[in-house]
N, C-alpha and C positions, 0 to 999 in steps of 0.2 A: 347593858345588853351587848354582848359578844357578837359578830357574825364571823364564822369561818371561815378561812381562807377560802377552800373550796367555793363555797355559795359565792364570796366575792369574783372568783375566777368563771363562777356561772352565769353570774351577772351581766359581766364584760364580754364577755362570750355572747351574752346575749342581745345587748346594744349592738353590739361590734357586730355581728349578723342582722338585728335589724338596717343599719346602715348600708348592708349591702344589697338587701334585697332592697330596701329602698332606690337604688340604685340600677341594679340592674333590670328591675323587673318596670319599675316606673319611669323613672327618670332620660330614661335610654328611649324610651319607645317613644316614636310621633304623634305630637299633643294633636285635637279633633275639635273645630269648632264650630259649634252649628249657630248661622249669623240667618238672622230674620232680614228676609226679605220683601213683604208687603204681601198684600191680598190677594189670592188667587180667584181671577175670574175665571178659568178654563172652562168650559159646559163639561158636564160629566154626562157616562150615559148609566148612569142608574138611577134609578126607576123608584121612587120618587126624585127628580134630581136631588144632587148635595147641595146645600148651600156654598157661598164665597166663604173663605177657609184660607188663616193667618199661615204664612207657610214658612220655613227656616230650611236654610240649604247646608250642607255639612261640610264642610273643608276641610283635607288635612294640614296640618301645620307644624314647622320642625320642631326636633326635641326642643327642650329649655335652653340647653347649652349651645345652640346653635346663636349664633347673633343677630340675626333675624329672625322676625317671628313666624314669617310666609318666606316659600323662596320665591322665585318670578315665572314658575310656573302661571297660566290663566288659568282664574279663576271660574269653576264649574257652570256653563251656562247654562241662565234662566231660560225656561218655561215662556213664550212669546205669550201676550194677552191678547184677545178679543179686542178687536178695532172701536177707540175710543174710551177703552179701559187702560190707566196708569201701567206701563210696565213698570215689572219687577227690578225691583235692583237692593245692591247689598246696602244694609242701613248703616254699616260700621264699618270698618280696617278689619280685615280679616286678621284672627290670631292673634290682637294686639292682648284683648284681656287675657287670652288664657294664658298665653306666652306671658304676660307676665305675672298670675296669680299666680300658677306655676313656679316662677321663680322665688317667688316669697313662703310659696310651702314649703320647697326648698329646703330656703335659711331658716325657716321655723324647725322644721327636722332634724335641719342640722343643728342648730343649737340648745334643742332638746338632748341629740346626742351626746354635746359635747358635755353639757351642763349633768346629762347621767355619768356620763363617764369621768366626771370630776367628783361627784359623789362618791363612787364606789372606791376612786384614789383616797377620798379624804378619809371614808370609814376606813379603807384599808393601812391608812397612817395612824389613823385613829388607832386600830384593833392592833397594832407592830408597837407603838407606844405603852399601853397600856397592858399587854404583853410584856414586854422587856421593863416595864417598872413591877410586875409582881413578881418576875424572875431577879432583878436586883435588891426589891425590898425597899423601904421606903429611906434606910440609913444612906443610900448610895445617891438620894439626891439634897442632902444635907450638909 
């Protein structure tokens, strides 16, 4: 099976574009992490009241490439509770997971890329090989 220069150059072109929009569209933008905070007593005033209601507060967090995963901005404050009820407070290190799952889709991406883009090198050695032995003939490697 032959593939054409062209299609091989289409290929490349198209990893090589996916890479980038990986990049600038993802990668660049500041990661969001929404960290559980415990139970909301607040009273509501709707009519039946709500019930107590699991609640998660959203934080921004730097890009990936940043070296920390929060800067030292403070962290968005809770919600006070009803006298006698636990306040709220963050269950986890902001940013830590995402900041670093983050990182690992990453090096997954990227070594998808790189591992495409070594395919499409090997067919294209592959198709210049076998190419230049039907043009020499099989006497010219004897």
């Amino acid at each position: 099976m032959h593939f054409t220069s062209k299609r091989l150059v289409v290929a490349a072109s198209a990893i090589v574009l996916y890479a980038v929009l990986l990049l600038t569209v993802w990668a660049i933008r500041p990661l969001e992490d929404s960290i559980p905070v415990g139970i909301d007593f607040t009273p509501t005033t709707a009519v039946p009241p709500a019930g107590q209601r699991l609640l998660s507060q959203d934080v921004e967090c730097n890009t990936l490439f940043a070296s920390a995963p929060h800067n030292d901005d403070p962290l968005p404050v809770l919600t006070p509770q009803p006298e006698g009820r636990p306040a709220l407070e963050y269950q986890r290190e902001p940013c830590a997971l995402v900041h670093g799952d983050a990182r690992r889709n990453l090096a997954i991406n990227g070594l998808f890329v790189v591992g495409a883009l070594a395919a499409v090198g090997y067919l294209a050695i592959r198709q210049r090989r076998s190419t230049d032995s039907e043009a020499n003939g099989p006497a010219a490697y004897s």
